[in-house]
C-alpha positions in Angstrom: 0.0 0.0 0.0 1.6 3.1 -1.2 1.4 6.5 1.4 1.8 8.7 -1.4 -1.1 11.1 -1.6 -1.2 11.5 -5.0 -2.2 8.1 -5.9 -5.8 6.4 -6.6 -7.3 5.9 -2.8 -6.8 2.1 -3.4 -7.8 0.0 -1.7 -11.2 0.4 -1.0 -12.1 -1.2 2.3 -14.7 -4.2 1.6 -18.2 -3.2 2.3 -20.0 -6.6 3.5 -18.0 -8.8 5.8 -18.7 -12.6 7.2 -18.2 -12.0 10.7 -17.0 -15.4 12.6 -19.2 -17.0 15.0 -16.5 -18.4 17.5 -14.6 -16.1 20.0 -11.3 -16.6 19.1 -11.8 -16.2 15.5 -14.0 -13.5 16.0 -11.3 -11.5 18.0 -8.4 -12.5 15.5 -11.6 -11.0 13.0 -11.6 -7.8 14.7 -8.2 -6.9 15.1 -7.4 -7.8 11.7 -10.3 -5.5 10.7 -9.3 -2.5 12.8 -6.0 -2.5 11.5 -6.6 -2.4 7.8 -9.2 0.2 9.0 -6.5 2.2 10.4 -4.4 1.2 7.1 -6.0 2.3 4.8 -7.2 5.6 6.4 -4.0 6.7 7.6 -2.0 5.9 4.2 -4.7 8.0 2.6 -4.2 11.5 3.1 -7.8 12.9 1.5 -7.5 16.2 1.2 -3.6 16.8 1.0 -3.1 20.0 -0.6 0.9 20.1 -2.3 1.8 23.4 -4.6 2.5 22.3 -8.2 1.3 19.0 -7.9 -1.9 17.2 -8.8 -3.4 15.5 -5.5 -6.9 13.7 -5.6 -8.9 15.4 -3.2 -11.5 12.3 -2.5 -14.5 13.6 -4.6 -16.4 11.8 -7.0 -18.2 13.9 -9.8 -21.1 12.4 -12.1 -23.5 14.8 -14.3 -24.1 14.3 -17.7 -24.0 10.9 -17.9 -23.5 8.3 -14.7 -21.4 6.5 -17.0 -18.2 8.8 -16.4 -16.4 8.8 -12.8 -14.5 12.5 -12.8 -11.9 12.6 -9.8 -11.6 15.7 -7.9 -8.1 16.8 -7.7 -6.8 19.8 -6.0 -3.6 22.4 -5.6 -2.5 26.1 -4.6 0.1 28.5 -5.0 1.9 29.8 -2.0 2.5 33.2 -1.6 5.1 34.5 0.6 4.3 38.5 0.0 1.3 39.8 -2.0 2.3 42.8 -4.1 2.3 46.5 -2.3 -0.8 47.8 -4.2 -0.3 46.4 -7.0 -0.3 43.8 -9.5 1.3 39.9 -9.0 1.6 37.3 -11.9 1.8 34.2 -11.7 3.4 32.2 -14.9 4.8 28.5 -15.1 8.5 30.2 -15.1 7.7 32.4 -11.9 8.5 32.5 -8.6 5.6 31.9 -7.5 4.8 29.4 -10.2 1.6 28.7 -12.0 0.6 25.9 -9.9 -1.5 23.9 -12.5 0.7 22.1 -15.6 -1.6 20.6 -19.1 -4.4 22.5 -19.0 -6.8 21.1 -21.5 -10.1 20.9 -22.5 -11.1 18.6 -20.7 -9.9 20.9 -17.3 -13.0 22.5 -15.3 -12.4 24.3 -12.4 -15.1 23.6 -9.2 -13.8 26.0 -6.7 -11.2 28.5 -6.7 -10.5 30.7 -3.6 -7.5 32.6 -2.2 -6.6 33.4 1.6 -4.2 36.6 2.6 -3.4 36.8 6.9 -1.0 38.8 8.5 -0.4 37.0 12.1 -0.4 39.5 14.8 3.2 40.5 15.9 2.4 39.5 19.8 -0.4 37.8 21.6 -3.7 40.0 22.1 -2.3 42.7 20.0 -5.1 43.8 17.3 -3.0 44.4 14.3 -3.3 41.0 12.9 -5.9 40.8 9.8 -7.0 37.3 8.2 -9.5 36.8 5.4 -10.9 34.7 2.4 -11.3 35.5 -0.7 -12.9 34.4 -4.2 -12.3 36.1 -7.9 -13.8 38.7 -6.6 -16.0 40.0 -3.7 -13.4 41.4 -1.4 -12.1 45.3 -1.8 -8.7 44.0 -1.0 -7.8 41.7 -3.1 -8.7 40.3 -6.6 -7.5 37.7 -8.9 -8.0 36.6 -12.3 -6.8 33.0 -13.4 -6.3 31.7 -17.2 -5.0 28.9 -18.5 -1.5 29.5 -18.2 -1.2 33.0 -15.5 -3.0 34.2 -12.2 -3.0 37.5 -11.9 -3.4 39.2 -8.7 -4.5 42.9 -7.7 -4.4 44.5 -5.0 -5.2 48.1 -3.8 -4.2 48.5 -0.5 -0.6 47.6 1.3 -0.5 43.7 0.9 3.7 43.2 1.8 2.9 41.7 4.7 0.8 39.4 4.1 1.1 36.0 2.8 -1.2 33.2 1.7 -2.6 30.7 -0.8 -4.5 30.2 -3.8 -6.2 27.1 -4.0 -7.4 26.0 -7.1 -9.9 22.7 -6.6 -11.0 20.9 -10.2 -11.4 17.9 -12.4 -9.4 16.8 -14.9 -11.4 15.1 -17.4 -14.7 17.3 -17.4 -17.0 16.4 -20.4 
């Protein structure tokens, strides 16, 4: 069983079991059981976010047609200062980087969101400031995303802040 995050979440735990009559087989039963409960659980980090790398994130999309399983996947792009009122890009030769390589046609984005916090500099003092934010909605901060660039805008003093875009989609979306 492979740890790495990245991977299918295989294998599936069974979902009917023959449960043994006699006590000692049904304790040897359990603890086996429990174990490749915690097994597979543990090994499968659902909802692992890594920056520049495609991690399934545990979903399961059908519409269209019930035919065609879609896996969510999910990533983000770090970033350690936001601009000083002004404009960030982010391109697959940056630093940042793009966080996103092969975007096709298939690609459809199912949630996209971005974070910016500026930890307080001592316990109980008030000049700490955390918030959320989408493609737009927030007078702070806005971002644009294509194919190949996110672009973010800012208005107000951003330098100190840091934080994440997380970009949550499927791959093969028809």
């Amino acid at each position: 069983m492979s740890s790495n995050p990245s991977e299918l979440f295989t294998p599936f735990l069974e979902s009917s079991f023959n449960i043994p009559e006699e006590q000692d087989r049904l304790n040897t039963f359990l603890v086996d059981r429990f174990s490749n409960f915690a097994d597979v659980i543990n090994d499968k980090k659902i909802g692992t976010y890594v920056t520049g790398i495609e991690n399934f994130n545990g979903e399961k999309w059908w519409y269209k047609s019930t035919q065609i399983t879609r896996n969510g996947y999910q990533t983000f792009a770090y970033i350690a200062s936001y601009p000083n009122a002004g404009v960030l890009t982010l391109t697959l030769t940056t630093n940042p980087a793009f966080p996103i390589n092969g975007i096709d046609p298939n690609f459809v984005i199912t949630n996209l969101w971005g974070t910016a916090s500026k930890p307080p500099t001592s316990k109980g003092s008030e000049d700490g400031d955390y918030f959320a934010f989408y493609t737009e909605g927030n007078s702070n901060i806005t971002f644009t995303m294509s194919d190949t660039q996110i672009v973010i805008t800012t208005t107000i003093d951003m330098t100190a802040y840091s934080g994440f875009i997380v970009i949550e989609y499927l791959r093969v979306g028809t």
